[in-house]
N, C-alpha and C positions, 0 to 999 in steps of 0.2 A: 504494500500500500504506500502511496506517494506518503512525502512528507517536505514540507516547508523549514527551510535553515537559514534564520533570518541572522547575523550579528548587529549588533545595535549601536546606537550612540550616534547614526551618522547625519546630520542636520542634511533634510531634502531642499533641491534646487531643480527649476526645472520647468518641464510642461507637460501635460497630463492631458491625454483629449477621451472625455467620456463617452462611454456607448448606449446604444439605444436600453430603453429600459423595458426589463425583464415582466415588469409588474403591468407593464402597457401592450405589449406584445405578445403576449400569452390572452386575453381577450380578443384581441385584433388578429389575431389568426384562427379564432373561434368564433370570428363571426364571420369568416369567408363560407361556413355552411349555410350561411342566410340567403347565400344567391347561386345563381346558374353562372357560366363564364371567370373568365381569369380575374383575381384580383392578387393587386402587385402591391407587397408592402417592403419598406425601406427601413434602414436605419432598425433592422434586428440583430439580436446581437449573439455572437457565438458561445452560447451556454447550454449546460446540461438540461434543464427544465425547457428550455428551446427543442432540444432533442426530441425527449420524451413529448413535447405536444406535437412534435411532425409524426412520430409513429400513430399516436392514439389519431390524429385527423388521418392518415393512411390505412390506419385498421377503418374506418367507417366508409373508405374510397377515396376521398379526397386526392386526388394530385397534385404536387407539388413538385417543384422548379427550381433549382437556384439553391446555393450552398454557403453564400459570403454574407452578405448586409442587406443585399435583396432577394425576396422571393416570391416565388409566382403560388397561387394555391387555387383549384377549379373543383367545385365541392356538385359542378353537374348532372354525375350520374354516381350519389350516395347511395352507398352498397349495404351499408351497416347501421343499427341505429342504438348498438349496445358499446360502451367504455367498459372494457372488459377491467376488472380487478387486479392482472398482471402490470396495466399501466397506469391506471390510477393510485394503487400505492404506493409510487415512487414521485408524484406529485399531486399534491393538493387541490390546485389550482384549474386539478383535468374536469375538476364540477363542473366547467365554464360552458361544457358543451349540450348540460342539460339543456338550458334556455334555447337556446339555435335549433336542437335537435326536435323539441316538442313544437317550436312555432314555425319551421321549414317541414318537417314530416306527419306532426299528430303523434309521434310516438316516441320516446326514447328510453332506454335502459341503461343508467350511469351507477356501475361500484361505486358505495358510500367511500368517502375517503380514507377512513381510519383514525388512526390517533395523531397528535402534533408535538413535537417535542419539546414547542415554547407555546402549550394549551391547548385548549379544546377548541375548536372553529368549528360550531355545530351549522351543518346545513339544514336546519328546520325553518331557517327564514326564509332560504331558499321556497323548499318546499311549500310553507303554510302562502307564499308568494303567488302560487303557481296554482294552487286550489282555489285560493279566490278571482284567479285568472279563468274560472271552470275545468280547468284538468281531474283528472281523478288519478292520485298519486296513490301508491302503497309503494311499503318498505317489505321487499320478499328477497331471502338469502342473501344478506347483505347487499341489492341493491334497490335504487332507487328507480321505480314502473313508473312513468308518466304517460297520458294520453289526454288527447283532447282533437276534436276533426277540428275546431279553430278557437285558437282561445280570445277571450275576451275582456275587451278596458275594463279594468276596476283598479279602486284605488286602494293602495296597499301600503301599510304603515309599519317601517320595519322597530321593534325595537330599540334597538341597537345599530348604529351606522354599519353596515357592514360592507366593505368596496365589492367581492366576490360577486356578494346576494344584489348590490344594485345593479351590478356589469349583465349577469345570468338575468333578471327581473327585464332589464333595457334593452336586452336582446329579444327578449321573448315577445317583449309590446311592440316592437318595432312591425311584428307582422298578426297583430291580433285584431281584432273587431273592435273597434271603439278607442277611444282614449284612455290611456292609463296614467296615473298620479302615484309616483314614487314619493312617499314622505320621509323626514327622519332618514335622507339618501344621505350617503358620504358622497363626502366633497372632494378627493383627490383629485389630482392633475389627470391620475390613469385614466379615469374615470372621463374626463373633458376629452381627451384622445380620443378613447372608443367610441362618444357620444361624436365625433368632427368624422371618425369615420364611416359609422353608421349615415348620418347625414350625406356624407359624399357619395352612398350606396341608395339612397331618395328615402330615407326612412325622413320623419318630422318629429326632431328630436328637442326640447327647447331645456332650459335649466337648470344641466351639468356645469356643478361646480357649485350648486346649492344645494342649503337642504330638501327644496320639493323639485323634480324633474317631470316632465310633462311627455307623454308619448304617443304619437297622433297615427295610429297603425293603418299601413298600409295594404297594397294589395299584394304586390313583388318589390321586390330591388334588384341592384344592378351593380356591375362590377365596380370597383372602385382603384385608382391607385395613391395610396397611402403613404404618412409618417409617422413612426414611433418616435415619440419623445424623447429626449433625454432620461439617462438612470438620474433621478435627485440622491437617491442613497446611495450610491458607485459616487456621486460628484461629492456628496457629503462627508461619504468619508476619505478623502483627500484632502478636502479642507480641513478636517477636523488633523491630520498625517502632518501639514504642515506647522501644527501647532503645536504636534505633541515631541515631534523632535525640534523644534522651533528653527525652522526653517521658511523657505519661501519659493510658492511653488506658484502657477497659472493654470487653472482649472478650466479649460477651455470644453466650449459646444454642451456645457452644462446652460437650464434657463434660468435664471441667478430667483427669479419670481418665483418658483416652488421651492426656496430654501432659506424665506426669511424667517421661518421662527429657526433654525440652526444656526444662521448669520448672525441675527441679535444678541443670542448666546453666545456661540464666539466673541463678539464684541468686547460682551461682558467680562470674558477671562481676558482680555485687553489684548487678542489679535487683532490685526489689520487686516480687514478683506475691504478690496475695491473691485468694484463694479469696471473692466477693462472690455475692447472691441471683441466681441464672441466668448466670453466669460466672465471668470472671477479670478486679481489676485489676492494669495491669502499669506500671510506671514507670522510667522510667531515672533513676540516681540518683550523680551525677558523668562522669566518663569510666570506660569500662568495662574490665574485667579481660578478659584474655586467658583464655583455657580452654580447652584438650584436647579433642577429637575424634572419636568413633568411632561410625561408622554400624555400626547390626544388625539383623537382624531383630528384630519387634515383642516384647518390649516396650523393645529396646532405642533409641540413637537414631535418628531415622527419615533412609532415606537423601534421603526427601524435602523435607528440610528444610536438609543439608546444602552448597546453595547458598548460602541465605540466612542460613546463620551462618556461612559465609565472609566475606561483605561485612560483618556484625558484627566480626569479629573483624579485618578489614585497617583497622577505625578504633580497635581497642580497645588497652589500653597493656601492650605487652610485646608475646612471641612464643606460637604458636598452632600446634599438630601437628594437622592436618586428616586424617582416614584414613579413605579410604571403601575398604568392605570385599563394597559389596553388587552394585554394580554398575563396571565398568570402565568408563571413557573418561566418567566422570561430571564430569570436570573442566574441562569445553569453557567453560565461564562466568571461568576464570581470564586469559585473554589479554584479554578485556572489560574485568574489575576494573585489569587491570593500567593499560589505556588510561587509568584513573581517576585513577592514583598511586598503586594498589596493590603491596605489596610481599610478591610470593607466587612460592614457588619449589617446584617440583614434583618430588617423589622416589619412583619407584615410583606407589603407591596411596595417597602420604600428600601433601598439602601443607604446607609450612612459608609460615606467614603471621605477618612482623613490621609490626604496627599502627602506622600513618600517624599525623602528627596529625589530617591531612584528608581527603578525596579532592575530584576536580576533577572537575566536571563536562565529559562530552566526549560526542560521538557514540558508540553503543553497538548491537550486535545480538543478537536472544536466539537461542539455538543449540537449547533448548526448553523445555518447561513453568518447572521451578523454576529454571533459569537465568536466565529472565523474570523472575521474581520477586526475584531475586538483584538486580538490576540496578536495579528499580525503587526498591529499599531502600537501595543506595546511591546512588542520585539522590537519595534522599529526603535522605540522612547529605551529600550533595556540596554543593563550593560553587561555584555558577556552573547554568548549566545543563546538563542530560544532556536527550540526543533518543535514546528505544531505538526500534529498526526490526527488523523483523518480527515484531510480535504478537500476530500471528495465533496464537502460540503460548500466549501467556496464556488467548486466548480458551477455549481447550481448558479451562482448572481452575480461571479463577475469574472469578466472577461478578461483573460492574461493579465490577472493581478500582479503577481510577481514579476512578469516583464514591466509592465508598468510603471511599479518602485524601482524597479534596475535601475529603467531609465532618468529617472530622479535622483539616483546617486544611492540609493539602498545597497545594502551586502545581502540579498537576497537571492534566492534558490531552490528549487523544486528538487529532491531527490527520487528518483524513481524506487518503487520499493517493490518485493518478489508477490 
């Protein structure tokens, strides 16, 4: 099994250019089932959760094009209308194709996803979504039966913001009978994406990017050629790289507007980020302040970032209230740090983190995606060497990480493992 051998200490310089984002892409290529003909999207990015949704769209028929940053996908003559369970539990995010699948065919068969390693992400919002759309869902041997010969406007009030459940919900009205009212919808960037693509496909989509979304369903749609957004958490955490070895880097083709509650904070530990032509520079500028905490939904801080300004903040000077509020058991990257010399004490749903002057390099493992990335940022901040092991997790959301930091001046390296 691969492994990551970072040595630390080396203040980054440089330019960094982001890649399309994982969390927009993965919707956007699940809703090329909503139409007949090619649709072209851009600006995808070569990751393992990219993988896994080209197979699962290829197990249902789909064809698909294109191997680099653009791809072609023609969802014309869908062969299948079941996500079998060998590929949904190696991604979560394969739920996506419920929504497409029931409002393009009347019928789909999607494996529940399983368990999550930072909480539970129930899809019953999904679901209870999708019955008051008129489907008739049942949960049989672990999956999810939906039918409906056409579903239809209602208005639906989720809980809980949930991005998944409005993305699958906003696909599904897009071709249903009537109007439908997404309440209590998240507000993410991804979210605005898939709603500008949907549109460009002649769905009538208005209100992504608020709490209530408006969905005016149509009869068909049509191909579209698309763009993925920028990663904000691939750009996030770069800026956050520059500051924790205090360095100075330029975050380029990142959209600086999806990263102001991360910015502000930054601020606050007294980095310099400037707004520059097609990014952001960011610099660290002494040793960093300590700052407060709190994960929300968008456009609050992101809970996906809250890793990684953990390991900021256990070298920063003072004490740090860490509170994630979005997901439970997000804190598995704390017994790692600590291996480090970290000095982080966990209360509830908050961390209390008083900043080191150092941390030390030691063997480390990542438990998943941004925990990965936590780890490698304090290998970056450590002195001595850090070896992270299994990450295969990284692979999932970011693209040639470790070339990346080379090229910034990092002593980093991938060892291939038996």
């Amino acid at each position: 099994m691969d492994k990551i051998v970072i040595e630390g200490g080396k203040p980054l310089s440089g330019e960094v250019r982001i890649s399309g984002a994982k969390n927009a892409a993965l919707p956007i290529m699940a809703s090329a089932l909503l139409t007949d003909g090619w649709n072209t999207f851009h600006n995808i990015p070569d990751l393992m959760d990219i993988r896994t949704a080209k197979k699962l769209l290829k197990s249902l028929g789909v064809i698909i094009e294109g191997t680099s940053e653009t791809i072609r996908l023609n969802a014309g003559a869908i062969s299948n209308f079941e996500a079998s369970y060998e590929l949904v539990k190696t991604m979560r995010a394969s739920i996506l194709v419920l929504g497409p699948l029931v409002a393009r065919l009347g019928i789909a068969r999607v494996s529940l996803p399983g368990g999550c390693a930072i909480g539970a992400r129930p899809v019953n919002l999904h679901i209870k979504a999708l019955q008051d759309m008129g489907a008739e869902v049942v949960l049989k041997d672990g999956y999810v039966e939906a039918r409906a010969k056409r579903l239809k406007g209602a208005t639906i009030y989720f809980d809980i913001p949930t991005v998944t459940g409005t993305e699958n919900i906003m696909m599904a009205a897009v071709l249903a009978d009537g109007v439908t009212l997404l309440k209590n919808a998240a507000k993410e960037p991804e979210i605005v994406n898939l709603a500008q693509v949907l549109n460009g496909m002649g769905a009538k989509v208005t209100g992504a990017g608020t709490d209530v979304i408006c969905v005016e369903g149509v009869e068909r749609l049509h191909p579209v050629e698309a763009e993925v957004i920028p990663d904000r958490i691939e750009a996030g955490t770069y800026l956050i790289a520059a500051g924790i070895t205090g360095g100075e880097i330029r975050v380029m083709g990142c959209c600086p507007s999806h990263l102001d509650a991360l910015v502000e904070k930054l601020r606050d530990t007294g980095m310099v980020i400037e707004p520059i032509e097609g990014g952001l520079k960011a610099a660290g500028n002494g040793r960093i302040r300590s700052v407060d905490v709190k994960t929300m939904p968008h456009p609050g801080f992101p809970t996906d970032l809250q890793a990684q300004m953990m390991s900021m903040m256990a070298v920063a000077e003072g004490l740090s209230v860490i509170t994630e509020t979005v997901f439970e058991n997000r804190f598995m990257h704390v017994g790692e740090l600590m291996r480090m010399g970290a000095d982080v004490q966990i209360q509830g749903s908050s961390a209390i983190v008083k900043g080191v002057g150092a941390l030390k390099g030691a063997p480390v493992m990542a438990t998943d995606l941004r925990a990965s990335a936590s780890l490698i940022l304090a290998g970056l901040a450590a002195k001595g060497t850090t070896e992270l092991s299994r990450v295969y997790h990284l692979d999932r959301g970011y693209q040639d990480i470790e070339k990346k930091f080379s090229a910034l001046g990092a002593a980093i390296r991938r060892v291939s493992g038996s």
